[in-house]
C-alpha beads as a LAMMPS data file, in Angstrom:
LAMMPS data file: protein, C-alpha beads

362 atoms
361 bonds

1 atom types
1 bond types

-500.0 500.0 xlo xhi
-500.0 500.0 ylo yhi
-500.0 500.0 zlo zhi

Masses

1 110.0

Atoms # bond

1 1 1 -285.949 246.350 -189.476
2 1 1 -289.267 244.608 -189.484
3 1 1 -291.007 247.458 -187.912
4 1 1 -289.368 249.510 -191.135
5 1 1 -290.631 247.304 -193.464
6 1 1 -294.051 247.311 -191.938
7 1 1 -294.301 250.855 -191.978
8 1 1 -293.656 251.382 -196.014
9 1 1 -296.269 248.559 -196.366
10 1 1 -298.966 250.769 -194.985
11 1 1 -297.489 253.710 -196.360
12 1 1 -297.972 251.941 -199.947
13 1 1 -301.352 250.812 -199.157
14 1 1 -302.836 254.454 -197.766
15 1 1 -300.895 255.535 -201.368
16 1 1 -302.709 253.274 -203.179
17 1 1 -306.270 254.429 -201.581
18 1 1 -305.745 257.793 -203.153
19 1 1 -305.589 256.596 -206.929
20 1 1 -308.233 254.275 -206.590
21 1 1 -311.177 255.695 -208.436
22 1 1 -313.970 253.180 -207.048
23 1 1 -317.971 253.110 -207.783
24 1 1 -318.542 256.665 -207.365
25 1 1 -319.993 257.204 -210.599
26 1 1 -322.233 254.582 -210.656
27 1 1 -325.707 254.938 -210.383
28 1 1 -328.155 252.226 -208.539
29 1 1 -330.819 250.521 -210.793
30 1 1 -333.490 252.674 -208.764
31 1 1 -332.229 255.678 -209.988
32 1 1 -332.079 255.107 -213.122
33 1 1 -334.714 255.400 -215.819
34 1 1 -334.636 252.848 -218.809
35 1 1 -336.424 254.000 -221.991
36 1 1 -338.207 251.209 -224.378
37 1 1 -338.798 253.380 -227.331
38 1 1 -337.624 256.381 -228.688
39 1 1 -339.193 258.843 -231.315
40 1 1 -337.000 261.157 -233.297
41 1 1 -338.121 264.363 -235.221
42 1 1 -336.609 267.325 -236.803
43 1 1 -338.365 270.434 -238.006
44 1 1 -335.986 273.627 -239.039
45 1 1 -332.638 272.236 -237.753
46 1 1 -334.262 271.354 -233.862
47 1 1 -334.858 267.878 -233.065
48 1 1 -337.710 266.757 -231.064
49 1 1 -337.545 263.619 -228.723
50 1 1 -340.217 260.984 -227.523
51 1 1 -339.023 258.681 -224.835
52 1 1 -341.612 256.161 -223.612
53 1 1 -340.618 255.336 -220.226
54 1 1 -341.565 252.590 -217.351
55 1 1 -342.336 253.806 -213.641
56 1 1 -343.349 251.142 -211.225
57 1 1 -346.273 251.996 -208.989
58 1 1 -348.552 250.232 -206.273
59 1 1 -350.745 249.490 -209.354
60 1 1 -348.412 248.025 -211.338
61 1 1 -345.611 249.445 -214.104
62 1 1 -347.211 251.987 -216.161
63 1 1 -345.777 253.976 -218.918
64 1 1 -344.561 257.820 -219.309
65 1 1 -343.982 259.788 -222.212
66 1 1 -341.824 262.812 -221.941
67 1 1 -341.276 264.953 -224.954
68 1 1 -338.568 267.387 -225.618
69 1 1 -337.267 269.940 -228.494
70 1 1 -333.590 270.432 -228.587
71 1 1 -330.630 271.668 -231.359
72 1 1 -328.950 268.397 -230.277
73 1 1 -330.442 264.517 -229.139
74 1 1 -327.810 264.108 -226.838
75 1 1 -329.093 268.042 -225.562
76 1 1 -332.711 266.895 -225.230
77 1 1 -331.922 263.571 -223.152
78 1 1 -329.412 265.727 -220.677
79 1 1 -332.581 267.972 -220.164
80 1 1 -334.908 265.425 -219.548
81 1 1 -332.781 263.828 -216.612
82 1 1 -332.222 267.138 -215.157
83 1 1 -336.155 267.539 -214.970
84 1 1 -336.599 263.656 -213.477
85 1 1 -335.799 262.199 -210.110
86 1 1 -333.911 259.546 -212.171
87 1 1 -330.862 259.637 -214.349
88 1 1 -332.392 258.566 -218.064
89 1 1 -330.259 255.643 -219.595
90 1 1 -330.457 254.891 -223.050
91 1 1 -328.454 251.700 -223.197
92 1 1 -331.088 249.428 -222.874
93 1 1 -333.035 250.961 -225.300
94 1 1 -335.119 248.884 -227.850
95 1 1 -336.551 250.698 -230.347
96 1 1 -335.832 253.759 -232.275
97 1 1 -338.655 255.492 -234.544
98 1 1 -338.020 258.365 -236.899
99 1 1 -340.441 260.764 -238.315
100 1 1 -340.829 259.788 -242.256
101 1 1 -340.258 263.665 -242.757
102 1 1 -336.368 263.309 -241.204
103 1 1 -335.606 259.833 -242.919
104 1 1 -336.230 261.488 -246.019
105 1 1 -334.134 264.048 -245.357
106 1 1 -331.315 262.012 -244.216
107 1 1 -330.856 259.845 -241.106
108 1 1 -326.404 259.428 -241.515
109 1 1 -326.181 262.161 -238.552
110 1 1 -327.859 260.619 -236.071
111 1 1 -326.930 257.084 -236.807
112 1 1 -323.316 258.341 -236.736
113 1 1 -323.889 259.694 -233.411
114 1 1 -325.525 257.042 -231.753
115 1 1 -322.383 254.586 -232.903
116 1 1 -320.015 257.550 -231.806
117 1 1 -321.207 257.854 -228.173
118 1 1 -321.878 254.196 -227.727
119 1 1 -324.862 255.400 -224.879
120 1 1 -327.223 253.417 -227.434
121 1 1 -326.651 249.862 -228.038
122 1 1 -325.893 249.217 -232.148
123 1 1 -328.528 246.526 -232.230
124 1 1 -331.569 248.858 -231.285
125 1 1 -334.247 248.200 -233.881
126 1 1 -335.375 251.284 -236.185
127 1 1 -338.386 251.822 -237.671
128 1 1 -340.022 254.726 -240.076
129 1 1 -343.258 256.150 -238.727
130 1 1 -345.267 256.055 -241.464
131 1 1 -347.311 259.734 -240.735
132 1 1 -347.052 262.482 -238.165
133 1 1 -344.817 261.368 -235.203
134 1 1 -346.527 263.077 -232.066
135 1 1 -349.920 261.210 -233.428
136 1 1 -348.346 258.192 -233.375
137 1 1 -346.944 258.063 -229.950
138 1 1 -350.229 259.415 -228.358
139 1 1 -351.870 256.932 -229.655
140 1 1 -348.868 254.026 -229.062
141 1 1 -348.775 255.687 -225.136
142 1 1 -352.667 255.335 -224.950
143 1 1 -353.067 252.040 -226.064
144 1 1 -349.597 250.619 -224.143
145 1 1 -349.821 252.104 -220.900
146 1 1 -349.557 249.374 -219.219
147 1 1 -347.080 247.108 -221.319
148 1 1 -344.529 248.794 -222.655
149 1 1 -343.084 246.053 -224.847
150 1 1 -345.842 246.158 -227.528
151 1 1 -343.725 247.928 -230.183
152 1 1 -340.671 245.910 -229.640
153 1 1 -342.378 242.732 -229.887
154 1 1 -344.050 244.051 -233.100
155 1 1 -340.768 243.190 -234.333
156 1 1 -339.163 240.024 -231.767
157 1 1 -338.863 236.748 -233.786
158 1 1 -340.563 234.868 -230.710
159 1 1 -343.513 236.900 -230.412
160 1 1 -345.280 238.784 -233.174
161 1 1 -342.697 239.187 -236.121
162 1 1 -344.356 238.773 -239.190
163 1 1 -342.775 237.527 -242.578
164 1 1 -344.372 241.136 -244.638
165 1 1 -342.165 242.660 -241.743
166 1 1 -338.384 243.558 -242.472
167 1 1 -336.148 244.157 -239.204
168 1 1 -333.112 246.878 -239.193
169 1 1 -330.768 247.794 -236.688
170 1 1 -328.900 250.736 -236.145
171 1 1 -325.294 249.188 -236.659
172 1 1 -327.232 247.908 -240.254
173 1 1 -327.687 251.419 -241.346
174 1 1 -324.178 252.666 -239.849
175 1 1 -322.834 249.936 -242.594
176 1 1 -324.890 250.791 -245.361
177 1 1 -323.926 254.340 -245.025
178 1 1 -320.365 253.485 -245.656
179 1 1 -320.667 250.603 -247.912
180 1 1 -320.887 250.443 -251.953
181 1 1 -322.743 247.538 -252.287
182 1 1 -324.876 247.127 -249.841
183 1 1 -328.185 249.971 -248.744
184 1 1 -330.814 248.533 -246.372
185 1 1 -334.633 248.954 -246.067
186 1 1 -336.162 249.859 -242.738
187 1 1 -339.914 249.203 -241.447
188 1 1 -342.705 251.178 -242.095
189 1 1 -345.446 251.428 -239.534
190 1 1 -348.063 253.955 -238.756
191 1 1 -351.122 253.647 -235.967
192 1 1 -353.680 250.746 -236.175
193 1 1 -357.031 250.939 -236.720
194 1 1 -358.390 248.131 -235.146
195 1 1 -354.862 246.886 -233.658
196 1 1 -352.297 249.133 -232.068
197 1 1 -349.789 249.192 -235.131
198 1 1 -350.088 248.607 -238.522
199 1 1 -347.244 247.686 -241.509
200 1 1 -347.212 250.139 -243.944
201 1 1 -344.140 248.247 -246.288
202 1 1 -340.650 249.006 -245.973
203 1 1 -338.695 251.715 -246.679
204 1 1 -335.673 252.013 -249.355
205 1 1 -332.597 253.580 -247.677
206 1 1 -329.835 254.582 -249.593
207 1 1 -326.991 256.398 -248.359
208 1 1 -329.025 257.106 -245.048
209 1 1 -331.638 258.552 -247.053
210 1 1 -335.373 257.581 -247.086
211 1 1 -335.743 257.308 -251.147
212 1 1 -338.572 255.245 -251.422
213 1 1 -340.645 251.721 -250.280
214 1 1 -341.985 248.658 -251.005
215 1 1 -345.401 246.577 -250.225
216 1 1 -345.168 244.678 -246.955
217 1 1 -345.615 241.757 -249.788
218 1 1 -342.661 242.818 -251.659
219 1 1 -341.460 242.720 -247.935
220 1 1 -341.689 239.220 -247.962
221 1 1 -339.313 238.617 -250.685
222 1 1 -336.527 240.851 -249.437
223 1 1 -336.546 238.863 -246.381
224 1 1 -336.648 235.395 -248.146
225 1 1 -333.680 237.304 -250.684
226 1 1 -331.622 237.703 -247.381
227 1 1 -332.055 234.437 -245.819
228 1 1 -334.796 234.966 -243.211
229 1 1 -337.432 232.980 -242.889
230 1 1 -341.158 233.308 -244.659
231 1 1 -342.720 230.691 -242.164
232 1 1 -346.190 231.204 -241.665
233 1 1 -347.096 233.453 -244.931
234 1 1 -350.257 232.901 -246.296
235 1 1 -349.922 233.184 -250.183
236 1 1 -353.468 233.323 -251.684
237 1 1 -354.519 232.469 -255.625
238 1 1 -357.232 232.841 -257.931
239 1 1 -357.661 228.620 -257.082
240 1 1 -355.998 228.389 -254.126
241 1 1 -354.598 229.645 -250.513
242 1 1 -351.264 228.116 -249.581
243 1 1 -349.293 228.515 -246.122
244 1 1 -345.255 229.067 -246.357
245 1 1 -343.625 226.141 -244.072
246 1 1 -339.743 227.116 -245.481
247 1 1 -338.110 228.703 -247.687
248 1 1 -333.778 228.751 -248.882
249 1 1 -332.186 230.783 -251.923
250 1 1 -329.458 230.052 -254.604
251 1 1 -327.429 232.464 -256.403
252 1 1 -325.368 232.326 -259.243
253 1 1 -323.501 235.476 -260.601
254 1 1 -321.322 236.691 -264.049
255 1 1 -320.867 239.489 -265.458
256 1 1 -322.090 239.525 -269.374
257 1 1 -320.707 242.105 -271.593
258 1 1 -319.803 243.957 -268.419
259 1 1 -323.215 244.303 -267.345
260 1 1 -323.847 242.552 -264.117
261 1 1 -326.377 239.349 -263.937
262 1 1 -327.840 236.962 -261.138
263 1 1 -330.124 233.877 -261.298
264 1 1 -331.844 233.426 -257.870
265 1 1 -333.773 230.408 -256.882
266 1 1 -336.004 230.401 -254.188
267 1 1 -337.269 226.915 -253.270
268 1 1 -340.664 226.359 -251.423
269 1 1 -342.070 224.594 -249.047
270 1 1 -345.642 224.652 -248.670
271 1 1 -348.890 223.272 -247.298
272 1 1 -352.327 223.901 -248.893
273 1 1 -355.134 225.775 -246.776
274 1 1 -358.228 226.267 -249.024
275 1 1 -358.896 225.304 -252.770
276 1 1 -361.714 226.618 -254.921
277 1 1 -363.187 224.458 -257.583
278 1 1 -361.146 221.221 -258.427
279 1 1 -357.192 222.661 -259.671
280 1 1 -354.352 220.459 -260.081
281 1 1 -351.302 220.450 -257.843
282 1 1 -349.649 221.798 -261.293
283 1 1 -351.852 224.765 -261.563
284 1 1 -351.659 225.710 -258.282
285 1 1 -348.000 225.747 -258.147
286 1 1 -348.368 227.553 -261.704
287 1 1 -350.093 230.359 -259.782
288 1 1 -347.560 230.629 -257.109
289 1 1 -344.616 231.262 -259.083
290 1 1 -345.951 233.176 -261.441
291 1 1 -347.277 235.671 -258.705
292 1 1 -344.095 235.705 -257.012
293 1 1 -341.880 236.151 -259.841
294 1 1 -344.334 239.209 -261.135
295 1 1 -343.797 240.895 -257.165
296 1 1 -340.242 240.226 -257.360
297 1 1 -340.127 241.955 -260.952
298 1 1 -341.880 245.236 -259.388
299 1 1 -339.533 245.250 -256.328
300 1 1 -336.504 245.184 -258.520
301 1 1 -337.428 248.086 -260.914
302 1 1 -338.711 249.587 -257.496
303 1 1 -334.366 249.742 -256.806
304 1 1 -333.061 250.203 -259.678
305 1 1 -335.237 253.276 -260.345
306 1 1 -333.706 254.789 -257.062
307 1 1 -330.230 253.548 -257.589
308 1 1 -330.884 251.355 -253.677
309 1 1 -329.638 248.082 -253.381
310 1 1 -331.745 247.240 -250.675
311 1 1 -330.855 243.553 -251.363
312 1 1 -326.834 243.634 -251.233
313 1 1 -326.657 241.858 -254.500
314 1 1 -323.486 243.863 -255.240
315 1 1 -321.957 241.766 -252.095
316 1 1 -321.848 239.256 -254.829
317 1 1 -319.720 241.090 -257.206
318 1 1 -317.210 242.089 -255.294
319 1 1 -314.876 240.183 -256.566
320 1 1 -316.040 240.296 -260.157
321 1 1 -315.608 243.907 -260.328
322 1 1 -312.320 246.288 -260.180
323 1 1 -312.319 247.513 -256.636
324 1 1 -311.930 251.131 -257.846
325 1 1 -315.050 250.403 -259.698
326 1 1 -317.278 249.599 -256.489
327 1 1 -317.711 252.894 -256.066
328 1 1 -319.659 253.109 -258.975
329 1 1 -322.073 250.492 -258.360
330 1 1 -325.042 251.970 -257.685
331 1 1 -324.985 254.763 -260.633
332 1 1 -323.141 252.317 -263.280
333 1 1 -323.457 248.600 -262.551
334 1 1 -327.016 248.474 -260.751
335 1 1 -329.197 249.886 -263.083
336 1 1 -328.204 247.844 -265.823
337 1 1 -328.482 244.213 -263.181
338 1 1 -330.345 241.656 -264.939
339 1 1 -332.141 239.639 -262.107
340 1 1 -334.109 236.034 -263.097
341 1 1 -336.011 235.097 -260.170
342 1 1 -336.668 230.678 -260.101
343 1 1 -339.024 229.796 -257.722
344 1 1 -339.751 226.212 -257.149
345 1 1 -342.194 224.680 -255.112
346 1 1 -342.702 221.716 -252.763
347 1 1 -346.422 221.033 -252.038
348 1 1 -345.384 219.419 -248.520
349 1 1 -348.916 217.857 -247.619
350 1 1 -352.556 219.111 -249.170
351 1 1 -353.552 219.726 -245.260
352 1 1 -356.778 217.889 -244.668
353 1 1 -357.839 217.688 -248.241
354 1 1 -358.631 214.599 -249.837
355 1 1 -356.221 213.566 -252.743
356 1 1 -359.428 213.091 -254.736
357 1 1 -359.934 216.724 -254.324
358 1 1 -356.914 217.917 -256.460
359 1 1 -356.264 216.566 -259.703
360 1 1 -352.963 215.807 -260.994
361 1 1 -351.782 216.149 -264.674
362 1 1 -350.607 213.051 -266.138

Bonds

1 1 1 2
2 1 2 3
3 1 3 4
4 1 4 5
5 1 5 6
6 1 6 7
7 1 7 8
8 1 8 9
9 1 9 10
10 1 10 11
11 1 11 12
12 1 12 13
13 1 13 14
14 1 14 15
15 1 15 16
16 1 16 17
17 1 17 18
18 1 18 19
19 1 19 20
20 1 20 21
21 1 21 22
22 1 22 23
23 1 23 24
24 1 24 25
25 1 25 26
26 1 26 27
27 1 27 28
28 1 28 29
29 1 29 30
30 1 30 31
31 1 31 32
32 1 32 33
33 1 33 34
34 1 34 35
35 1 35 36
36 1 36 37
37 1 37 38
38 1 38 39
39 1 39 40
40 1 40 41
41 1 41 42
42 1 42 43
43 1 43 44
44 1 44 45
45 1 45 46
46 1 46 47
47 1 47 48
48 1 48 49
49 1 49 50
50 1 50 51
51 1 51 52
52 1 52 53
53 1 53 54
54 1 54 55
55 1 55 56
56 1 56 57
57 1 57 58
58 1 58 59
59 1 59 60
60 1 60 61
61 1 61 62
62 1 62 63
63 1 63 64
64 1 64 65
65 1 65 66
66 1 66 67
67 1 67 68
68 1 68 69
69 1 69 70
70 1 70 71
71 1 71 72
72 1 72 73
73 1 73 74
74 1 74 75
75 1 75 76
76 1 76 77
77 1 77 78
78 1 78 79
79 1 79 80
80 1 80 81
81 1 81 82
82 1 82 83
83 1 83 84
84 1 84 85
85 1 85 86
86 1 86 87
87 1 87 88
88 1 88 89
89 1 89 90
90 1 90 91
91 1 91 92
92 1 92 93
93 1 93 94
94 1 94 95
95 1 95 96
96 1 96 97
97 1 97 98
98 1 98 99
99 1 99 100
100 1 100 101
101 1 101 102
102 1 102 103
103 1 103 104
104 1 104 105
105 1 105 106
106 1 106 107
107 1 107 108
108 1 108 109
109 1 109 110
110 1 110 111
111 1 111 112
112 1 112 113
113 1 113 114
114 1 114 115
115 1 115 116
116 1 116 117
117 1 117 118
118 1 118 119
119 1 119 120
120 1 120 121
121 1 121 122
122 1 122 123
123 1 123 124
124 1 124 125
125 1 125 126
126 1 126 127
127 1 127 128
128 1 128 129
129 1 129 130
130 1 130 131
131 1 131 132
132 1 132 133
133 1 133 134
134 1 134 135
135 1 135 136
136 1 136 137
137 1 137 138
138 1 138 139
139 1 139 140
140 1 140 141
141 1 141 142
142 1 142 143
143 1 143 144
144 1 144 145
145 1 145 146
146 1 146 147
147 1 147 148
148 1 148 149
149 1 149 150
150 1 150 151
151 1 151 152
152 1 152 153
153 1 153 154
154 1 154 155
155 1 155 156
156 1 156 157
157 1 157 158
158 1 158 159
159 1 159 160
160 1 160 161
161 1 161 162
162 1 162 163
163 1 163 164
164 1 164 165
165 1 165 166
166 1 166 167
167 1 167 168
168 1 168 169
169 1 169 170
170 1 170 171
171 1 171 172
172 1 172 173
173 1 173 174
174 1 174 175
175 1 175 176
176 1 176 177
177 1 177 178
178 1 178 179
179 1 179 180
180 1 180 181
181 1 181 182
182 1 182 183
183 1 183 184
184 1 184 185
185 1 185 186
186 1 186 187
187 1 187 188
188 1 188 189
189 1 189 190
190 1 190 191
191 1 191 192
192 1 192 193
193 1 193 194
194 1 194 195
195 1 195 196
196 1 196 197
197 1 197 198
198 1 198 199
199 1 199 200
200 1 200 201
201 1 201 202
202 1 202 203
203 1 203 204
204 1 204 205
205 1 205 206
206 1 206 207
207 1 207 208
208 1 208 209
209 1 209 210
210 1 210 211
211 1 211 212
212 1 212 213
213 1 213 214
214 1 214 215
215 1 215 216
216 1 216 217
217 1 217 218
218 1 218 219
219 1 219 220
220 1 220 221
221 1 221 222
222 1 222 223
223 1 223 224
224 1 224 225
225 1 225 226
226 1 226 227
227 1 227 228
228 1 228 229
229 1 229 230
230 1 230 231
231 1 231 232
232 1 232 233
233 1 233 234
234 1 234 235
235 1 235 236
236 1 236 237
237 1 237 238
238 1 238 239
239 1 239 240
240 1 240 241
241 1 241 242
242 1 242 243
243 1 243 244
244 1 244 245
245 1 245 246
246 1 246 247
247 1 247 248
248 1 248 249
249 1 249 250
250 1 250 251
251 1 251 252
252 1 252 253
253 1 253 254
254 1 254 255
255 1 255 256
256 1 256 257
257 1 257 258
258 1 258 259
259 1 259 260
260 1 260 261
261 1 261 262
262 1 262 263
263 1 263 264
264 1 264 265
265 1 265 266
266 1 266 267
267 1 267 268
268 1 268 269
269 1 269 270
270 1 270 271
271 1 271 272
272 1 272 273
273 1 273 274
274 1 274 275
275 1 275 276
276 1 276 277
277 1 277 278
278 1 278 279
279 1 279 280
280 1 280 281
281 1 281 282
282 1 282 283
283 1 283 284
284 1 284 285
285 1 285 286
286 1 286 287
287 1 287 288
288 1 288 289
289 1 289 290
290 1 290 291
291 1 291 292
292 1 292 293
293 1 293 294
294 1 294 295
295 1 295 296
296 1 296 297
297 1 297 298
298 1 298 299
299 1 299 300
300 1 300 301
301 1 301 302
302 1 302 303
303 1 303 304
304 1 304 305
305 1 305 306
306 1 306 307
307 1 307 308
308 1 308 309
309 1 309 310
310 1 310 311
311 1 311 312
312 1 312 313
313 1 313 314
314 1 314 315
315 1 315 316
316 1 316 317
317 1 317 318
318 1 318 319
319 1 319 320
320 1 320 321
321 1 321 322
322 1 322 323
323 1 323 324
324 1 324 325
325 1 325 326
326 1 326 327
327 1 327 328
328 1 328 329
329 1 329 330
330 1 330 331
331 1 331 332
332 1 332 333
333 1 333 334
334 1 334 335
335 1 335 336
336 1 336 337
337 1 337 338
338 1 338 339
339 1 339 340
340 1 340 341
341 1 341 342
342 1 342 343
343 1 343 344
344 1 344 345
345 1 345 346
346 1 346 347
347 1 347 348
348 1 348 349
349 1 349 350
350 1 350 351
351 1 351 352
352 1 352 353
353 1 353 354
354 1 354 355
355 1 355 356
356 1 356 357
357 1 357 358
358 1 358 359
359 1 359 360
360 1 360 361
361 1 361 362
């Protein structure tokens, strides 16, 4: 009986050895090549693919940059890693740059297809490239050959994020696409002159669609509008140049005659740098708001003219307006939005200024 019994238990157990699937389809780390950056192109209906790739050496990692024309992205990468020693993965990739040419034209495909296959990670950062595509990577590959994580720290908090700079991700476009409220602006960049990249504004997507942009200074604002932070902008006057230490925003909302209105307030901190001649703390402040409340004027008839509600401000109507009406926010609601921009400022210390130096009103 115990013999019996034994048996069947290694019967079961060779069983079980034939459904077990186990790591055969797993690739080891070495054989796998990791892209940082990505450029995307289309021209006629065929795409065209930059992948900026590591390969470590005797000397050190050093970058690659493989280019490829295809009907289909997913096409282009398969033919790639059939021409490497290396399988290409894509899930660690950082950033994704598209031609200005195909944003304009529409970027819903793509972004679709990325979130469809899940082979991309949903918070890869996208940016525009700002002029021809193939110039800019020869001249991103020539100048980062030997660090590829220039571009993506052009746009990590920690390293060299700037305020002027706006930061999208693909799952951010994937919900603008489908949303009624809500469309999302993407960075503009373009090849440096004297530094590798330079910030060429950001772009207005609506629908997917590259419609228009906005200054890297009206940049500043749609950041502060969406609560990121402006620390470290340098603001400068006819009298005066004043550094951003923090910024926060208010809202309030209501619908007037059926026409939608807000009344943002954006309170400053700040710290002066530089004064010329003898202004008051009043006039300086003055200056400020006046030349932020002009910027934020141009930005929002920037929007409205293209119907792009870069700023989600119709997240705040949502429950002022019929649902079956959302639809209609862009074409109905949004071009008639009354916006009052408040800012107030904090003059947080005068830096190394004497008091004497700045007059006060009485």
């Amino acid at each position: 009986m115990k013999t019996r019994l034994l048996l069947l238990k290694m019967v079961l157990a060779i069983c079980c050895l034939f459904v077990l699937s186990g790591c055969w389809d797993n690739r080891d780390i070495n054989h796998r090549s990791l892209p940082i950056v990505m450029g995307i192109s289309r021209v006629d209906s065929m795409y065209k693919v930059f992948l900026m790739i590591p390969e470590s050496g005797q000397d050190g990692t050093k970058s690659m940059l493989v280019t490829r024309t295809g009907q289909t992205i997913t096409e282009i990468v398969d033919e790639i890693s059939s021409n490497m020693e290396s399988r290409v993965d894509l899930l660690h990739l950082k950033v994704i740059v598209f031609e200005r040419k195909y944003a304009e034209e529409g970027l819903a495909d793509s972004v679709s297809s990325f979130i469809r296959s899940r082979e991309i990670s949903a918070k890869a950062l996208v940016a525009i490239c700002d002029e021809d595509i193939g110039k800019f990577f020869d001249h991103l590959h020539k100048e980062t050959e030997t660090d590829q994580t220039v571009l993506y720290n052009f746009f990590e908090k920690n390293a060299g994020l700037s305020p002027t700079v706006a930061v999208s991700r693909i799952w951010e476009i994937f919900r603008s696409i489908h949303s009624y409220t809500r469309d999302i602006g993407i960075p503009l960049i373009r090849s440096g002159t004297s530094t590798i990249i330079e910030n060429a504004g950001t772009a207005i997507i609506q629908h997917g669609r590259m419609v228009g942009q906005i200054s890297a200074d009206e940049t500043l604002l749609f950041n502060a509008f969406n609560e990121r932070s402006a620390h470290g902008r340098i603001e400068v006057m006819n009298h005066a140049s004043v550094i951003i230490l923090d910024n926060s925003m208010k809202h309030h909302v209501t619908l007037k005659n059926g026409a939608p209105y807000i009344r943002s307030q954006i309170h400053l901190k700040v710290s002066i740098l530089e004064t010329r001649g003898n202004p008051s703390l009043d006039t300086i402040k003055d200056e400020l708001e006046s030349q932020l409340t002009e910027r934020f004027r141009r930005m929002i008839k920037s929007m409205q003219q293209h119907e792009a509600d870069i700023l989600g401000v119709g997240q705040y109507f949502r429950n002022k307006i019929p649902r079956e009406q959302l639809a209609h926010w862009r074409s109905e609601y949004f071009p008639r939005l009354r916006m009052d921009l408040v800012v107030k400022t904090t003059i947080q210390n005068e830096g190394n200024l004497k008091t004497d130096n700045i007059n006060t009103r009485q």
